[in-house]
MARTI-363431 format. One record per residue (C-alpha): residue in three letters; y, z, x. Coordinates in Angstrom, 3 decimals, m for minus. Layout:
<"ALA", <Y, Z, X>>
...
END
This chain:
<"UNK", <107.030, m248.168, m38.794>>
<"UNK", <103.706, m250.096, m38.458>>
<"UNK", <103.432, m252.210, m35.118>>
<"UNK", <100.777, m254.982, m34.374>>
<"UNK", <98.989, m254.180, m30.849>>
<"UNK", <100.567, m257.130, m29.662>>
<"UNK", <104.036, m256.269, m30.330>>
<"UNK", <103.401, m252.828, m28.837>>
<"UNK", <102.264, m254.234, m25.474>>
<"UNK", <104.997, m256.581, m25.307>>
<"UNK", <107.298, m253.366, m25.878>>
<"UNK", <105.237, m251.686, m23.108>>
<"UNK", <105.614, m254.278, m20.273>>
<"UNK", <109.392, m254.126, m21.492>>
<"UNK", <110.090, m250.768, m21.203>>
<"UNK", <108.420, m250.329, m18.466>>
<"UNK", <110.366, m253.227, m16.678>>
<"UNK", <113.503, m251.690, m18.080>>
<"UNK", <113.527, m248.555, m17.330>>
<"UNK", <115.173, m246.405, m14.162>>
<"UNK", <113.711, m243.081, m13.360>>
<"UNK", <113.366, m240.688, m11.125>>
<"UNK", <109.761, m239.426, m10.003>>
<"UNK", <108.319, m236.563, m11.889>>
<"UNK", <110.036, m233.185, m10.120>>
<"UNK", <110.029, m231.206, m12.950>>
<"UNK", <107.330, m228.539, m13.519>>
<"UNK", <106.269, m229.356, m17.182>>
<"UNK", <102.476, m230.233, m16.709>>
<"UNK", <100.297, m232.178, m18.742>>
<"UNK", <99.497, m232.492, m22.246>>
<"UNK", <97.367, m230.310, m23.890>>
<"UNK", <95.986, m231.056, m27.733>>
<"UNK", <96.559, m227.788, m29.805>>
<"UNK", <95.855, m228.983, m33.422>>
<"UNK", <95.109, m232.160, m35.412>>
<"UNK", <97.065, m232.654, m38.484>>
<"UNK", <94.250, m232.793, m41.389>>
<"UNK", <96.695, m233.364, m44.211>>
<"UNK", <96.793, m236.852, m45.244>>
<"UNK", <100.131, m236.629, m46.355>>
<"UNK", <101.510, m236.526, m43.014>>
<"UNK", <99.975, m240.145, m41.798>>
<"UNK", <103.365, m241.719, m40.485>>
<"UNK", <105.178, m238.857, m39.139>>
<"UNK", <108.933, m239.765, m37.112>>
<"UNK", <110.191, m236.971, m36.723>>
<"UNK", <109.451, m233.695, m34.921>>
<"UNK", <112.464, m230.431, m34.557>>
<"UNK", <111.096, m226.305, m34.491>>
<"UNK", <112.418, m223.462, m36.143>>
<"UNK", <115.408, m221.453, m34.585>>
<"UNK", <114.769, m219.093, m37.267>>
<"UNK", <110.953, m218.365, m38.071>>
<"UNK", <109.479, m218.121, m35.003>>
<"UNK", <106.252, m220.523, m34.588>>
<"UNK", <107.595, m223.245, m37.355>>
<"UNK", <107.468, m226.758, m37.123>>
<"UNK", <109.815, m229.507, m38.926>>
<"UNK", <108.008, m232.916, m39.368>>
<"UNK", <108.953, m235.916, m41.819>>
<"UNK", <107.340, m239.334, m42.862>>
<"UNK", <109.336, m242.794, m42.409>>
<"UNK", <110.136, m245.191, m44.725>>
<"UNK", <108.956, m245.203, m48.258>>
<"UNK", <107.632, m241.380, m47.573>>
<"UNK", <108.800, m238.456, m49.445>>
<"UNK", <112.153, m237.202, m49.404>>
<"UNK", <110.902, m233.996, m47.692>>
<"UNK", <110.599, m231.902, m44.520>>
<"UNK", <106.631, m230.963, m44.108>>
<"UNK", <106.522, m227.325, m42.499>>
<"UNK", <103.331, m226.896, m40.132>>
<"UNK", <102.539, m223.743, m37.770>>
<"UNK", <102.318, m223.563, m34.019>>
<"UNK", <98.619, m225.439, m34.223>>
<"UNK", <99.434, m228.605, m36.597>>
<"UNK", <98.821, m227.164, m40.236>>
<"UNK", <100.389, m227.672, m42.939>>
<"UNK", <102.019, m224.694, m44.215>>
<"UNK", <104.452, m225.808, m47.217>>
<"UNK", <107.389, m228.363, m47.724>>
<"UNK", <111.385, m228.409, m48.151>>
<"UNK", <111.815, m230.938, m51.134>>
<"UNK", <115.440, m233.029, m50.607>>
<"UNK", <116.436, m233.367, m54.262>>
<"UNK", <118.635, m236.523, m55.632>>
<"UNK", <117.794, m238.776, m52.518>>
<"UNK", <115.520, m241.284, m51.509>>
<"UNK", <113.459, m241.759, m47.949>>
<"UNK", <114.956, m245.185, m46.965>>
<"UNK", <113.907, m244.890, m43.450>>
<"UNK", <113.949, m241.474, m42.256>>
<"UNK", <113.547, m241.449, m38.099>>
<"UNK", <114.401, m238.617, m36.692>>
<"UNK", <115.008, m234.707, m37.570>>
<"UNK", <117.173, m232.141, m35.596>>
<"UNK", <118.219, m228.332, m35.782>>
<"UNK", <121.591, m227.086, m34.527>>
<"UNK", <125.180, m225.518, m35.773>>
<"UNK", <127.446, m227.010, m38.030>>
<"UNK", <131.211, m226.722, m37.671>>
<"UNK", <130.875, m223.590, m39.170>>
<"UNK", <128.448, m221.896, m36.934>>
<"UNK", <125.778, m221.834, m39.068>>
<"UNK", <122.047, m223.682, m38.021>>
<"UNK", <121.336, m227.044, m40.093>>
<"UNK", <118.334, m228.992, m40.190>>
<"UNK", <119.506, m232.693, m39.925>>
<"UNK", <117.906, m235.626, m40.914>>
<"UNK", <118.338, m238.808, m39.942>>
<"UNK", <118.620, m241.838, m42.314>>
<"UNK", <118.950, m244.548, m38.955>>
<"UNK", <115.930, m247.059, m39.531>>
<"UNK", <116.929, m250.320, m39.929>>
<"UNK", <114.357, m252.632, m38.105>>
<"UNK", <116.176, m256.260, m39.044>>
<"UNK", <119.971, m254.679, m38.605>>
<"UNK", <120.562, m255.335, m42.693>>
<"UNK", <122.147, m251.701, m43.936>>
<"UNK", <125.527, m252.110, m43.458>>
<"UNK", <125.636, m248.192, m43.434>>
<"UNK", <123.566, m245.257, m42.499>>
<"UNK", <123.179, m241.677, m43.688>>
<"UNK", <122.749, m237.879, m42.386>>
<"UNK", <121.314, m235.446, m44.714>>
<"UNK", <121.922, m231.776, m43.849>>
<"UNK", <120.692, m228.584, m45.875>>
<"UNK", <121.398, m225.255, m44.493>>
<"UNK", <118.111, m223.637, m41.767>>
<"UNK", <116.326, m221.163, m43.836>>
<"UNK", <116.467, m217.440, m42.407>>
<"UNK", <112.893, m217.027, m43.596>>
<"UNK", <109.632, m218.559, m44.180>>
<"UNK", <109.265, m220.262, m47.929>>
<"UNK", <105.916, m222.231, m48.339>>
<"UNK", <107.734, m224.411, m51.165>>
<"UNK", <111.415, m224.960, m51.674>>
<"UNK", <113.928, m227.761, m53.273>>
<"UNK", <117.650, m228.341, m51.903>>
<"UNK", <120.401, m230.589, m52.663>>
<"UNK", <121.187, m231.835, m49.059>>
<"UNK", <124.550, m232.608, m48.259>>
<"UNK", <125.378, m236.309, m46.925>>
<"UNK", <127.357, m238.190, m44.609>>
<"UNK", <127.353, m241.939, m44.306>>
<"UNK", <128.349, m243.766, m41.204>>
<"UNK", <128.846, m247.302, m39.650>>
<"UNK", <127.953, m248.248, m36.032>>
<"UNK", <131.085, m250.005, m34.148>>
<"UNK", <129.898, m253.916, m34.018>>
<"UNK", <127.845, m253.943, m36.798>>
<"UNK", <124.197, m252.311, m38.040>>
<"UNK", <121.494, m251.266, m35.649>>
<"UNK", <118.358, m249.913, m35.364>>
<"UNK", <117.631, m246.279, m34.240>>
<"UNK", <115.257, m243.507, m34.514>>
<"UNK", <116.648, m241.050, m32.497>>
<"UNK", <118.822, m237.771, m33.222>>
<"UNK", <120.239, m234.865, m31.703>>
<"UNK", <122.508, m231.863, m32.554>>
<"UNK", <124.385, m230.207, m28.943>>
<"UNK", <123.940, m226.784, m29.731>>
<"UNK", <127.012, m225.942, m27.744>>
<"UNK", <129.538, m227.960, m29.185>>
<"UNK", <127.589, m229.191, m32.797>>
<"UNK", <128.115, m232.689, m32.008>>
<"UNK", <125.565, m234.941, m33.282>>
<"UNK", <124.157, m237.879, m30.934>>
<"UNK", <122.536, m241.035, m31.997>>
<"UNK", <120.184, m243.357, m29.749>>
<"UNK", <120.023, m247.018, m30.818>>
<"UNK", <116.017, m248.843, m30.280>>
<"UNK", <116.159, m252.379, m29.549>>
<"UNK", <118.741, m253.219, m27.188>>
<"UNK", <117.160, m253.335, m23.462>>
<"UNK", <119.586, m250.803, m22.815>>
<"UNK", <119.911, m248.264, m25.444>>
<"UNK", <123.417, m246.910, m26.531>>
<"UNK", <124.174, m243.491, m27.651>>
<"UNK", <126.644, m242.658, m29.997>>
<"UNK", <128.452, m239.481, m31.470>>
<"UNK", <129.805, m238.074, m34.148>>
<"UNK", <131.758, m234.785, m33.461>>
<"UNK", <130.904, m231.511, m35.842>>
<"UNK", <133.897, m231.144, m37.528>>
<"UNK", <133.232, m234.583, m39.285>>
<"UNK", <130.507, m234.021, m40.878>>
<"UNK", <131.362, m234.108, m44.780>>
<"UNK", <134.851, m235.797, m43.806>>
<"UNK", <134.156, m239.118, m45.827>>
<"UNK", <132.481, m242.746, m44.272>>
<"UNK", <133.641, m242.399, m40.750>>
<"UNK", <132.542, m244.989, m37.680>>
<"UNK", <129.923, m243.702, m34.860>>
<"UNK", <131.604, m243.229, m31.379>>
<"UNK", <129.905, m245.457, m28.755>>
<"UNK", <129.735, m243.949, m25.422>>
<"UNK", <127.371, m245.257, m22.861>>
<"UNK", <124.422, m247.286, m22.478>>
<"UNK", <121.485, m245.392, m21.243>>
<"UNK", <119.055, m246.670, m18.228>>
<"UNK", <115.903, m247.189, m20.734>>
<"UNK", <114.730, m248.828, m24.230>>
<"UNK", <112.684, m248.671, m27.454>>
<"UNK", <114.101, m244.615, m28.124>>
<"UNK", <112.001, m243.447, m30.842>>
<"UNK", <112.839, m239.601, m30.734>>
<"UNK", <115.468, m237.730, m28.816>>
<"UNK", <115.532, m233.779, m28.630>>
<"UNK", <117.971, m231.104, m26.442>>
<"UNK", <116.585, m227.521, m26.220>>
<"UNK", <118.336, m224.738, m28.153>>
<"UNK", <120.197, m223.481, m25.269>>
<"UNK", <121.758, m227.142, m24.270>>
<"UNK", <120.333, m227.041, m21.186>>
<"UNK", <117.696, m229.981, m21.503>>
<"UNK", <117.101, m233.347, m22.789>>
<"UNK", <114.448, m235.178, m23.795>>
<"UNK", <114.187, m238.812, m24.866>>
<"UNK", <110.955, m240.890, m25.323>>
<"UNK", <110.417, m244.201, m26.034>>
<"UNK", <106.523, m245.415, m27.114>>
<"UNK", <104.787, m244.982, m23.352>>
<"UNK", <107.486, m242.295, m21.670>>
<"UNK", <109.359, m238.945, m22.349>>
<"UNK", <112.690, m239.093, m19.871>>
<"UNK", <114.278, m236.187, m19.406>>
<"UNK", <117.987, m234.697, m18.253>>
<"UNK", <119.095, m231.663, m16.787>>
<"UNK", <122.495, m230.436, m17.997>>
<"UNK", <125.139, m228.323, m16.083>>
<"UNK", <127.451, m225.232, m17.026>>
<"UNK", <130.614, m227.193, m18.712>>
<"UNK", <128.896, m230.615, m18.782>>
<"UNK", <128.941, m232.169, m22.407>>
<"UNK", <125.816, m234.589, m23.337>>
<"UNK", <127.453, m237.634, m22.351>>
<"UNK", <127.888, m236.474, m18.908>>
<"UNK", <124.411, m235.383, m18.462>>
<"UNK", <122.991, m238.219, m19.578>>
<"UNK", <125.296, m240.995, m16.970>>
<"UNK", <122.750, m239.665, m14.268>>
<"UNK", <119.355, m240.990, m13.679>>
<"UNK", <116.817, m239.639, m16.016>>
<"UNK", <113.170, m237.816, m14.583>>
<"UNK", <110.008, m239.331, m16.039>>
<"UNK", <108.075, m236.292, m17.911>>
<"UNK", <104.441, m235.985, m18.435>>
<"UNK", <103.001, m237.894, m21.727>>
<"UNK", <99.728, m238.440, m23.325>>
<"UNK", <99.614, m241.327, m25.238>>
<"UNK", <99.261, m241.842, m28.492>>
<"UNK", <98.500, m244.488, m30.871>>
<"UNK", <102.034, m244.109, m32.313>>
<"UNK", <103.773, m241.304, m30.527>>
<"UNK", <107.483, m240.931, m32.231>>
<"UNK", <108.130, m237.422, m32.598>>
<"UNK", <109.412, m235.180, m29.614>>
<"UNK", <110.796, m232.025, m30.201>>
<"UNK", <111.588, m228.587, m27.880>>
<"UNK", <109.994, m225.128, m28.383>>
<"UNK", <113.047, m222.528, m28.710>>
<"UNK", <112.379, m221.536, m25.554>>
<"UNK", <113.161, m224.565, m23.993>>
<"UNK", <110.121, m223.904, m21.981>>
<"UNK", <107.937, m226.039, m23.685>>
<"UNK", <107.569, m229.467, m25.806>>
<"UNK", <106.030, m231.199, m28.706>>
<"UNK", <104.858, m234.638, m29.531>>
<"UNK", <103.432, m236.044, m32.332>>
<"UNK", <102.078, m239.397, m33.882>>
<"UNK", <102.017, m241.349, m36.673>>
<"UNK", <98.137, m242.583, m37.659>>
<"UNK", <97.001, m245.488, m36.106>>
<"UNK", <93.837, m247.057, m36.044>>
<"UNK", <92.087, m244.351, m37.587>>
<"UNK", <92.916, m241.747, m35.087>>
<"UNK", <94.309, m238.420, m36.595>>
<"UNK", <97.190, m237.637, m35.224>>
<"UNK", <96.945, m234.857, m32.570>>
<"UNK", <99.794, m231.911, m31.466>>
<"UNK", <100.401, m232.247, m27.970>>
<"UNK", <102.099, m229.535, m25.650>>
<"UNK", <103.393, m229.645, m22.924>>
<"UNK", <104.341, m226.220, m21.206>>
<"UNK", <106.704, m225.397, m17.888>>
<"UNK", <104.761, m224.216, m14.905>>
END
């Protein structure tokens, strides 16, 4: 989604105003630039998840209008192939995930949220299953799910799979308190069901949301901040999130909405869109 510079420091001084954090105690450091994306395909990227099954691979997507496709890249920012969604259309995709289904099995999810006027009555999830190897070029017929929010349509660009339980979590953007909603595992495929609202969260303008493979972390950033959530033994994502969040390292970007854990859990991606002629740039960010 394009943004004037005006809007985006109006959503700056807002967030910033917004938001309640805790100081930086973590021991992620600081960004560090590992590769600039040279394809000019991948100009308004949203969306940012890794492999859980070819080590060192990278799941982008563009936003609205793009191509109904996941863009592979390596562990430096290149462009390495393509997953080619057949028999839908790119709407608005925001935001990408990769957990278990019901079943057990790992899905890569994508997320059909964007709605920046609240006009789609409805929104969509596309799944396809995670490939156990590498293919440079590949076509799938995703399966779907469409969903309503409780009180009407809203905007969000921010998705996550619990790889404990399977759930998948939503983020609204634009309220000055952002809301996250669920929709349990075993209802995926189960017909148009209604998003479960659970709690608003202590910050706004969410524009990607990731939790590491093992469930133990969270990550959530909005256009200026990545806030972040430690999560017990036994806890379920709800839980977790009801405390405080810690304010994570972030270089800024022109555009920064993609966020997305290393399998490890030990380290982090971001990524932006283009904007004003800067290529967008693979950031890092690795535990001490």
């Amino acid at each position: 989604m394009k943004i004037p510079i005006g809007v985006i420091f109006i959503i700056f001084s807002f967030s910033c105003a917004n938001a309640q954090v805790e100081p930086a105690t973590t021991t992620f450091g600081e960004g560090v630039a590992v590769g600039i994306l040279t394809d000019k395909v991948l100009d308004e990227i949203s969306g940012m998840s890794t492999s859980r099954t070819v080590p060192g691979l990278i799941y982008v997507h563009n936003d609205s209008g793009g191509e109904a496709a996941v863009y592979l890249l390596d562990s430096l920012g290149k462009s390495v192939g393509k997953i080619e969604f057949l028999g839908v259309k790119n709407r608005d995709w925001e935001d990408i995930a990769v957990g278990p289904g019901a079943d057990g099995k790992s899905y890569i999810y994508v997320g059909e949220i964007g709605d920046n006027n609240a006009v789609h009555d409805e929104i969509a999830l596309y799944r396809i299953p995670e490939p156990v190897t590498f293919s440079s070029n590949s076509r799938v017929t995703p399966q779907k799910i469409t969903l309503k929010y409780p009180g009407g349509p809203r905007d969000a660009e921010s998705l996550m799979v619990d790889p404990i339980s399977g759930d998948i979590f939503i983020i609204s953007k634009r309220d000055s308190l952002n809301t996250l909603y669920r929709l349990p595992a075993n209802k995926f495929g189960a017909g148009d069901l209604q998003l479960e609202e659970l709690i608003k969260l202590p910050i706004t303008s969410a524009v990607g949301a990731d939790i590491s493979a093992d469930g133990s972390q969270i990550l959530v950033k909005n256009y200026f901040s990545i806030y972040y959530w430690k999560r017990t033994i036994g806890e379920s994502i709800e839980q977790a999130m009801t405390r405080t969040p810690i304010e994570l390292p972030y270089s800024p970007e022109p555009q920064g909405e993609a966020i997305g854990f290393l399998p490890s859990g030990k380290a982090y991606y971001t990524l932006s869109e283009k904007r004003f002629d800067i290529e967008p740039v693979l950031y890092k960010y690795t535990a001490k």
